[in-house]
Every structure is written in structure tokens, then in C-alpha cells.
C-alpha positions as a Python dict, from the first residue, in 0.01 Angstrom:
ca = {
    (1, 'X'): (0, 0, 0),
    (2, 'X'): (110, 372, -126),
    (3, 'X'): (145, 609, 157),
    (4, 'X'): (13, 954, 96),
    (5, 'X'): (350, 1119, 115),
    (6, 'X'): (500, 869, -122),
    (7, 'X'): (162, 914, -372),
    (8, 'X'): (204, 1308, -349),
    (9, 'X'): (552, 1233, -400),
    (10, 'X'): (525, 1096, -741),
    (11, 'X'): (209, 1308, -862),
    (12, 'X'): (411, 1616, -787),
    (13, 'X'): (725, 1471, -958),
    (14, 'X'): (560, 1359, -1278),
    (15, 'X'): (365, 1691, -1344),
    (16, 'X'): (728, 1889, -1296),
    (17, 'X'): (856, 1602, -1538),
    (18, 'X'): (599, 1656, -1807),
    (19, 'X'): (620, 2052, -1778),
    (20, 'X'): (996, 2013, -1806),
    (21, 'X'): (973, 1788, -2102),
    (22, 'X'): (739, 1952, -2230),
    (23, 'X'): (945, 2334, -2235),
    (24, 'X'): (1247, 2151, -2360),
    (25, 'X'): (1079, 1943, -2650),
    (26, 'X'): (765, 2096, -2708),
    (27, 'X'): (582, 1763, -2749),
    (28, 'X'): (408, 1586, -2403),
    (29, 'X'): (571, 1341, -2171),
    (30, 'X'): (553, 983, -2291),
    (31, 'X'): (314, 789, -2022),
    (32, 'X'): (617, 627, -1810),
    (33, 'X'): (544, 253, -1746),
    (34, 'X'): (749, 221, -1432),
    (35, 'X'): (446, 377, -1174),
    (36, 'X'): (250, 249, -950),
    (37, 'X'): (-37, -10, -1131),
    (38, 'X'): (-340, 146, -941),
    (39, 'X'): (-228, 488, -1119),
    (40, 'X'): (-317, 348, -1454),
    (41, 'X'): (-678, 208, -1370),
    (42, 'X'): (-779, 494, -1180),
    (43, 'X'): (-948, 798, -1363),
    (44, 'X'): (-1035, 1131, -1227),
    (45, 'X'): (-1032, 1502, -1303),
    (46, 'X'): (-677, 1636, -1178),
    (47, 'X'): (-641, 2023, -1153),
    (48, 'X'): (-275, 2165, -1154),
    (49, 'X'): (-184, 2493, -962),
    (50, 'X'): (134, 2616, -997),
    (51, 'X'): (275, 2926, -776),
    (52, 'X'): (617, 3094, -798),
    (53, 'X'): (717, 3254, -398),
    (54, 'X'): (346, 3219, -343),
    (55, 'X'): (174, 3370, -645),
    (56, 'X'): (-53, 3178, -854),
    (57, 'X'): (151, 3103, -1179),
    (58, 'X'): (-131, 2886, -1356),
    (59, 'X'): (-409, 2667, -1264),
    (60, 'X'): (-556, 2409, -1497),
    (61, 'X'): (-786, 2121, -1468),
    (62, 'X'): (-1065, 1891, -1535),
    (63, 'X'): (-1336, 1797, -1332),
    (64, 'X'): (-1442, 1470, -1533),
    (65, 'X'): (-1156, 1313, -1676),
    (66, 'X'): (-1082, 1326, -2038),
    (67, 'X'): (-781, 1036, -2074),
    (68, 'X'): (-767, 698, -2008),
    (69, 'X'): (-579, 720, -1643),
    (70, 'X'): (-474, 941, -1413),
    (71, 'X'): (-108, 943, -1515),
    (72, 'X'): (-189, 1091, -1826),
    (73, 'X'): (-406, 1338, -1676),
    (74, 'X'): (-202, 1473, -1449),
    (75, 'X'): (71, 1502, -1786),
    (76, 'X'): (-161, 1723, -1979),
    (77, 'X'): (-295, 1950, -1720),
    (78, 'X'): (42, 2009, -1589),
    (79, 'X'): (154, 2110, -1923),
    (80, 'X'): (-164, 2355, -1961),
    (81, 'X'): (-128, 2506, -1613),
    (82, 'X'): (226, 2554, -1724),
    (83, 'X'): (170, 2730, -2098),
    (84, 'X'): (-205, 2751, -2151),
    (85, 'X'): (-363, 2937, -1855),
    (86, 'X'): (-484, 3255, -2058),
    (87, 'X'): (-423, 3481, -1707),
    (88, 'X'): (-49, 3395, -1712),
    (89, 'X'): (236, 3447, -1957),
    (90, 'X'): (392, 3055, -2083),
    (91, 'X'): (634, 2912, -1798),
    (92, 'X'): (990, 2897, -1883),
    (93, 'X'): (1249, 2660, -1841),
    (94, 'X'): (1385, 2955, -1618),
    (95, 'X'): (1061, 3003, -1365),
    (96, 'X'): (1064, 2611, -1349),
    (97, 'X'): (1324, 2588, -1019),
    (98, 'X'): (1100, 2836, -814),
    (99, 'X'): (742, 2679, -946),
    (100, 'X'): (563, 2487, -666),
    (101, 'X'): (335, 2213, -777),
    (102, 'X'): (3, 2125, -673),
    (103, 'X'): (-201, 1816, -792),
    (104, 'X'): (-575, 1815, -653),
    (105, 'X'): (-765, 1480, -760),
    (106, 'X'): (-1117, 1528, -766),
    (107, 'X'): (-1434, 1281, -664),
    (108, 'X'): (-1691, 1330, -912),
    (109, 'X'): (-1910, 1596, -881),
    (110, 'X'): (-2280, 1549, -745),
    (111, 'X'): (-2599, 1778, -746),
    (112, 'X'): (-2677, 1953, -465),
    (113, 'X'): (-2981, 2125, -386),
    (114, 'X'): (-2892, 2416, -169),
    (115, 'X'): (-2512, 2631, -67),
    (116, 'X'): (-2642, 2542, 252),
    (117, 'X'): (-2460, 2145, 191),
    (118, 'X'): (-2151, 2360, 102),
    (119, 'X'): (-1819, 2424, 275),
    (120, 'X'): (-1578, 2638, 134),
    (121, 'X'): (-1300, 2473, 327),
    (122, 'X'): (-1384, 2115, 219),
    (123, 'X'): (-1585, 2101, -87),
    (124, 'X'): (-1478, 2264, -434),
    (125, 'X'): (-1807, 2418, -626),
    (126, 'X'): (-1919, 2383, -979),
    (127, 'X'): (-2165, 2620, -1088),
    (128, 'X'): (-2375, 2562, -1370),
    (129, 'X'): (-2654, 2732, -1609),
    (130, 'X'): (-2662, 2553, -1954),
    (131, 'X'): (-2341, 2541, -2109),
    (132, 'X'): (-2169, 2818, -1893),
    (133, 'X'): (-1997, 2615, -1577),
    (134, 'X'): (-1747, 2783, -1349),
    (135, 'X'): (-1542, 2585, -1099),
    (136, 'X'): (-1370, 2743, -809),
    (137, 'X'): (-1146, 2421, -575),
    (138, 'X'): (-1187, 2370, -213),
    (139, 'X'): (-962, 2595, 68),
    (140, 'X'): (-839, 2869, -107),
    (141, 'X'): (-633, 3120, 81),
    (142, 'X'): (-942, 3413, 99),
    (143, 'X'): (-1239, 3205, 28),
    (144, 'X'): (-1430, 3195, 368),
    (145, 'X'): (-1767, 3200, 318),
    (146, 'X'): (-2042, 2939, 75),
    (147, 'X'): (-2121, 3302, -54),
    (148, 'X'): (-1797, 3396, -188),
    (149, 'X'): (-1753, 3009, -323),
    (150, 'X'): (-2005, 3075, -530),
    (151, 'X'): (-1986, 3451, -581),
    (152, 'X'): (-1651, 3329, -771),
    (153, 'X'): (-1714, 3057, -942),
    (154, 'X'): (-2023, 3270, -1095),
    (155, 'X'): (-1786, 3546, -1269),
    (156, 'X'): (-1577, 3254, -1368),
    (157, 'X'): (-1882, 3131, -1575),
    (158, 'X'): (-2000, 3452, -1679),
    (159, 'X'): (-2320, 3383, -1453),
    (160, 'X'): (-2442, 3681, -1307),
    (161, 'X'): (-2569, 3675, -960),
    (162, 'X'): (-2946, 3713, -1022),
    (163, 'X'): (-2942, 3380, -1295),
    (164, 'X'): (-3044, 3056, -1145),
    (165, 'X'): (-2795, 2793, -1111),
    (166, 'X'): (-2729, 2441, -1067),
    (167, 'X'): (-2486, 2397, -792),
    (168, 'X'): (-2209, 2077, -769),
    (169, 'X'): (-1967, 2000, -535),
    (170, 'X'): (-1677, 1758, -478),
    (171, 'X'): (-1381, 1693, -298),
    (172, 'X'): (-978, 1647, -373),
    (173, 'X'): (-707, 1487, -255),
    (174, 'X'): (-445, 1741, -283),
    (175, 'X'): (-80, 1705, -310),
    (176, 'X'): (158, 1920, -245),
    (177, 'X'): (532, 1992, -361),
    (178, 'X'): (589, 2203, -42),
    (179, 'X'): (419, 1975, 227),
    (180, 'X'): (620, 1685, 53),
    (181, 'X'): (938, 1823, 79),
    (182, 'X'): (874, 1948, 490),
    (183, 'X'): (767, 1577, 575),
    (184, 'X'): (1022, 1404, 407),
    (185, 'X'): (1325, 1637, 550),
    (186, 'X'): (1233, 1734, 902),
}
């Protein structure tokens, strides 16, 4: 069995190894076939955040998962985080020693009824009205209250705050560079 240090461990590693290889050869990271089994028959949406001295640097994901396993999910989000995140000028091979990676697996989302089944700390929220969906992940620095959750995830979408919604929410496992590095060096 995979400890969570040792799973956060390699998540981290191979999104930093697929943005790398991806800056120096401008193709994706072949799938490497040397990881844990369980990492290739699991599927989930992955979201990448990247920060540079605590500034968000890019922040990519999917909510439903759009490749065969989570390896390869976690190689193509970390390369959009990295290049495509519109707010954000491309990574370079330069930022890359002072980028720390975050890789947030999410449970599939489920309907809820009311922001009242909401918590801002421990559920991410997916807002929805037809095709417009904004997504705003769970316990970020700021975000205190249900309203702001959703407040955010609204002008993500484009959804102003009088339009009637349909509200999701899920949960991630998140794994951190940072929090890595502290436990396995104290």
C-alpha cells in the first residue's frame, strides 16, 4: 500500500517532469510505465496549480476526466497550467526551479440542492446554467464564506448573480510539492 507522502511524492514529480519535457521538447511526456499499477486504472479530473514565492503562476484542470488514467491526466494538465492558462504568460524553463506544484484529484461531482450542503473549506463548487460552468477548488487562501464560493465561481462562468444555477460539489485529494518536501526532511 502507497502512503500519501510517497503518492504526493510521485504526482508532484511527474507533473514537474511533463512541464519540463514539455518546455524543452515541445511535445508531451511519454506515459512512463514504471508507476505504481493502481495509477493506470484509476481515472479522475486532476487540476494543476502552480505558484512561484506564493503567487498563482497557472491553474488548470478537469473535473471529469478526459484520458484513459490518471497518469496521463495529471501530464496534460500540468503542461496547460504551465503554458495555456490565458491569465499567465507561458512558464519557462527559467521560472521552473521556483514553481511549486500542486495536484488536486477530484471525486466526481454530485448535485446539490442548496449552498447550505456547502463548505468552502472542504468542498470545491461547480456552478452551472446551460453550457456556462465555473469551478472554483476547495480551501483557497481568501475564500471563507459558501457566498464567496459561489460569488466566484459565478464570474468565472459569466453567470451573473441574479441567474439561477445548478450547484455541484466535490472533494480532492491534494498534493503538495511544499508539504512533501517538509515531511520528508524534518
Amino acid at each position: 500500500m502507497m502512503l500519501p507522502n510517497e503518492l504526493g511524492s510521485i504526482l508532484t514529480n511527474l507533473a514537474r517532469r511533463a512541464i519540463e519535457y514539455f518546455l524543452v521538447h515541445r511535445t508531451y511526456l511519454p506515459v512512463p510505465r514504471d508507476l505504481f499499477r493502481e495509477l493506470y486504472e484509476q481515472k479522475a479530473g486532476v487540476f494543476i496549480c502552480l505558484k512561484i514565492h506564493g503567487q498563482l503562476r497557472g491553474c488548470i484542470g478537469t473535473f471529469h476526466p478526459q484520458h484513459d488514467h490518471l497518469i496521463a491526466e495529471i501530464i496534460y494538465n500540468a503542461v496547460s497550467a504551465a503554458v495555456e492558462d490565458p491569465r499567465f504568460p507561458p512558464v519557462t524553463l527559467k521560472d521552473l526551479p521556483d514553481i511549486h506544484i500542486t495536484v488536486d484529484i477530484l471525486t466526481p461531482p454530485e448535485s446539490i440542492d442548496s449552498p447550505d450542503q456547502l463548505d468552502p473549506k472542504r468542498y470545491g463548487v461547480i456552478v452551472q446554467r446551460g453550457w456556462r460552468r465555473g469551478l472554483l477548488l476547495p480551501d483557497i487562501e481568501g475564500v471563507d464564506s459558501i457566498q464567496e464560493q459561489i460569488r466566484i465561481a459565478r464570474a468565472k462562468a459569466g453567470i451573473k448573480p441574479n441567474e439561477p444555477v445548478e450547484l455541484f460539489r466535490f472533494r480532492v485529494e491534494r498534493y503538495s510539492e511544499l508539504e512533501n518536501y517538509e515531511e520528508n526532511h524534518r
